[in-house]
C-alpha positions, 0 to 999 in steps of 0.5 A: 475532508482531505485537501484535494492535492493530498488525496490525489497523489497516490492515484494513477499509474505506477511501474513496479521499480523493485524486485519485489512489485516486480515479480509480484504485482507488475505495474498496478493503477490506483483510483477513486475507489479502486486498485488495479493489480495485474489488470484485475481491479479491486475495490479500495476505500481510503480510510485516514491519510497518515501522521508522519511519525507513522510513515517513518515507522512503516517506510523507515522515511525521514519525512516532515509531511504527511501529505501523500501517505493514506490507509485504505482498506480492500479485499483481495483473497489469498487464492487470488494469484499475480505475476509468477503464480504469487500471493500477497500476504501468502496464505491470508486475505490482503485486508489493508493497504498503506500508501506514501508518495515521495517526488515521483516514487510510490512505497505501499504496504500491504497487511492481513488481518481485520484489525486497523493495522497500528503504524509504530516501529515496535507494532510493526516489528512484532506485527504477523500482519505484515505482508510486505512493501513494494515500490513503484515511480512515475 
C-alpha cells in the first residue's frame, strides 16, 4: 500500500501550464478513481507508483524520489474530442496515464496501446504508444 502523502499528490486541480495541455486539455482534476478533462470525467485506476529511474527516462527528470509519480490505467476513446477539436493519442484509445509531481508542477504522459507501457529511455524512444506530456501547476 502507498503511503498516504504519496498517493495524494497528484490529486486535485491542475491549470494546463504549456502549449500543449493548453490547446488540448485545458485545466484537468484528478480524483480518487477519476480524471476530469474538459468537464467530462473519466474513470482512473492507479496501478503502481514509479521507480526513479523510470521518471527520468519518461520526464528527462533528475529526480532522487519517487515519491509523487503513479501509473494509472483509463479509458478514454479516440473520437472522444477536447479543446479545439483535439484528440489525445490522435487516432487510438488513450489506455495509460503517468503522473509525476515536482514542488507545485504536474508532468503527465499519455499512452496507447493495451500493453503496460515499459518506462526506459530506449522503450520510450522506440515506443509508437506515446501520445505525448502536458504540464500542469497549482
Amino acid at each position: 500500500m502507498l503511503p498516504l502523502c504519496a498517493a495524494a499528490q497528484d490529486k486535485g486541480y491542475w491549470r494546463a501550464s504549456n502549449q500543449t495541455a493548453q490547446s488540448i486539455t485545458g485545466d484537468i482534476f484528478i480524483a480518487e478513481g477519476k480524471l476530469t478533462i474538459n468537464f467530462v470525467a473519466f474513470p482512473l485506476a492507479q496501478i503502481r507508483k514509479l521507480t526513479s529511474p523510470e521518471i527520468s527516462a519518461l520526464f528527462d527528470a533528475d529526480s532522487t524520489s519517487a515519491a509523487g509519480a503513479n501509473l494509472y490505467r483509463l479509458n478514454i476513446p479516440a473520437s472522444r474530442r477536447f479543446l479545439h477539436k483535439n484528440t489525445l493519442c490522435g487516432s487510438e484509445d488513450t489506455q495509460w496515464m503517468v503522473t509525476y509531481v515536482e514542488n507545485r508542477n504536474l508532468h503527465v504522459a499519455l499512452f496507447s496501446g493495451p500493453n503496460m507501457p515499459v518506462l526506459t529511455f530506449e522503450a520510450i524512444s522506440k515506443s509508437t504508444d506515446v501520445c505525448g506530456t502536458f504540464n500542469y501547476t497549482r
